[in-house]
C-alpha positions in Angstrom: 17.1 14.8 60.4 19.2 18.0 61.9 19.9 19.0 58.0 16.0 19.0 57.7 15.4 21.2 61.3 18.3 23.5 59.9 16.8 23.6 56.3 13.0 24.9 57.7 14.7 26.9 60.7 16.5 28.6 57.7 13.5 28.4 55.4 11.3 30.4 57.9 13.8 32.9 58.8 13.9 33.6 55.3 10.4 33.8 55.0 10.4 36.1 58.2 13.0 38.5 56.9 11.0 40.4 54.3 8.3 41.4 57.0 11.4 42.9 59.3 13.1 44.3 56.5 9.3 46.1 54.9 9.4 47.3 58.9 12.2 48.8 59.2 12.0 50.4 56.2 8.7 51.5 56.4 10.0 53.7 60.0 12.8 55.6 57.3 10.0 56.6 55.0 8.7 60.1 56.4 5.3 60.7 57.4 3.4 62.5 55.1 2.6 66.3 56.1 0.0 68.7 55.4 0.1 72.6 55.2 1.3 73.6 59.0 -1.2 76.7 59.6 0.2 76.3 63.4 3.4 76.7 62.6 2.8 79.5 59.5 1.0 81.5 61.9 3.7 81.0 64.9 5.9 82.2 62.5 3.8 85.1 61.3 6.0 88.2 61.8 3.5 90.8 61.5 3.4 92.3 64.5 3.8 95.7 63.2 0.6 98.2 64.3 -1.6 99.2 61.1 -4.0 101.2 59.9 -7.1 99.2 59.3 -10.7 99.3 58.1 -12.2 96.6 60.4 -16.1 96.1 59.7 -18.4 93.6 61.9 -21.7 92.3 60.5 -24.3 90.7 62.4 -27.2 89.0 61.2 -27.2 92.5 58.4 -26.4 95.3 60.7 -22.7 96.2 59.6 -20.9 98.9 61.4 -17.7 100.0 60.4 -14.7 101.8 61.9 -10.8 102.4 60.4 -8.3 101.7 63.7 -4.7 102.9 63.6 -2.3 101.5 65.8 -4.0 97.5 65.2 -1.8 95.0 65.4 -3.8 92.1 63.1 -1.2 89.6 63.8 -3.3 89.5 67.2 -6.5 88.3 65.3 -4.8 85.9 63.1 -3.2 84.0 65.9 -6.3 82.6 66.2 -6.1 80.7 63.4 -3.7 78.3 64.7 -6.5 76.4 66.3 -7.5 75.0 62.3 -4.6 73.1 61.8 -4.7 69.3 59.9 -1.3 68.5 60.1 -1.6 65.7 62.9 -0.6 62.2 62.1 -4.5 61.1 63.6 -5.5 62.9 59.9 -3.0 62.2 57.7 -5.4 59.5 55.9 -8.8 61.9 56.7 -7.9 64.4 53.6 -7.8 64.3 50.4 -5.2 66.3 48.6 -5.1 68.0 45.4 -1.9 70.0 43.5 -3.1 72.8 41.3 0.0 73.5 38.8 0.7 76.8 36.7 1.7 76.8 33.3 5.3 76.3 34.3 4.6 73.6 36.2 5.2 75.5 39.6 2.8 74.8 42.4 0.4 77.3 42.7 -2.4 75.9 45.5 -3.1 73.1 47.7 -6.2 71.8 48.1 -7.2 69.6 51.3 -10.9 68.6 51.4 -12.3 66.5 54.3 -13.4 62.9 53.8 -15.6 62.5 56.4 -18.5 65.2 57.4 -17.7 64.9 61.3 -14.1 66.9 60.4 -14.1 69.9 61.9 -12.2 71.1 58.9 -13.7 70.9 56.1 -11.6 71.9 53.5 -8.1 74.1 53.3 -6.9 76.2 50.2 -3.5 77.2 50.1 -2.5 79.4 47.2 0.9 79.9 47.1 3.2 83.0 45.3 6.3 82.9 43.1 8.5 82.5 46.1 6.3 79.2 47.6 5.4 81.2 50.1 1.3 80.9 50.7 -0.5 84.3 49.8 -4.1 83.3 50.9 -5.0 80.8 52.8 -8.9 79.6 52.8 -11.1 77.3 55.5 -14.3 75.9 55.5 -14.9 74.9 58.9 -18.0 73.0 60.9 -19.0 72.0 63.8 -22.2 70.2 64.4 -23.6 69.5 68.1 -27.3 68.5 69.5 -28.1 72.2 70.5 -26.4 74.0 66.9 -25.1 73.8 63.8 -22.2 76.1 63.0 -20.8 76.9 59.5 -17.4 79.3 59.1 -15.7 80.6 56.1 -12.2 82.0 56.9 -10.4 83.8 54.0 -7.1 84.9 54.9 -4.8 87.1 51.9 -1.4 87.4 53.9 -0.3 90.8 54.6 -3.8 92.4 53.3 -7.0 91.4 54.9 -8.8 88.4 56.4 -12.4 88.1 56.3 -14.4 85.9 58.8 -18.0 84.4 57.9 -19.9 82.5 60.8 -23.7 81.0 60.6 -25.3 80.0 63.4 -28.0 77.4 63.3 -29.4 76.8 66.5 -32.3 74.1 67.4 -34.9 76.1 68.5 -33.9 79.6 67.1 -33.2 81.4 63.8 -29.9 81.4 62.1 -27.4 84.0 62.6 -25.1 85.3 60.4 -21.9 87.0 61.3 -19.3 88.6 59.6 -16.0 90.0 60.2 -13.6 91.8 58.0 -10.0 93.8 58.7 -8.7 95.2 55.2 -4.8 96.7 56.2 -4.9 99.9 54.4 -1.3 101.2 55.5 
């Protein structure tokens, strides 16, 4: 009768030891990461002043104007706020590798699963020395009152260009655009 009590103490600790062991294991396996923006950006050493051709568009009325002394690392700080790399959407992307003909990585492509995320999609191309050379966002942002669509297409160390449409409820759509092109 003990034998028998041993024999299915034994038998269900055995039974119980796969579940710990898929556990622990499960805690050494890393999470899985997207492209950091945040930390790209934070890390951003362009702090240097420029000369820039900086153009503002709204709703067709562009005016234009070249700036020296602009430090853009200002504007793209703002970028920062886009960032997917959270572990609350690690399973809300999709991700796809785009491979040269050497097999090197040449872009990343994140694309939102659900239509509530805020971003939408993120292209990362990245250069011979995987270090990302443009970076791309399709952002929304949808509320009672307005509908807001943004393009954001970043080419590290040359330009960034910024496209925003307004839809709002009881008004017509506006359409503004921003672009900084470093020309020295």
């Amino acid at each position: 009768m003990i034998w028998q009590k041993t024999n299915i103490i034994l038998l269900a600790g055995l039974c119980l030891l796969p579940g710990c062991l898929s556990k622990s294991n499960n805690s050494q396996i890393p999470e899985q990461q997207f492209f950091d923006i945040a930390t790209f950006v934070a890390q951003y050493s362009d702090s240097k002043m420029h000369v820039v051709k900086k153009s503002i568009s709204v709703d067709g009325r562009l005016e234009s104007k070249t700036l020296d002394d602009y430090n853009i690392g200002n504007d793209i700080k703002g970028f920062e706020n886009y960032s997917i790399n959270k572990p609350a959407l690690f399973d809300k992307y999709e991700v796809d590798s785009i491979l040269g003909n050497s097999g090197e990585l040449i872009k990343l492509v994140y694309t939102g699963l659900k239509e509530e995320l805020r971003v939408q999609k993120m292209e990362v191309e990245i250069d011979e020395s995987t270090k990302p050379r443009r970076i791309f966002l399709q952002l929304k942002t949808d509320s009672f009152l307005e509908d807001i669509d943004m393009e954001i297409s970043w080419v590290v160390d040359s330009s960034y260009k910024i496209v925003k449409r307004e839809k709002r409820i009881f008004g017509n759509e506006h359409v503004h655009v921003i672009e900084v092109i470093i020309q020295s």
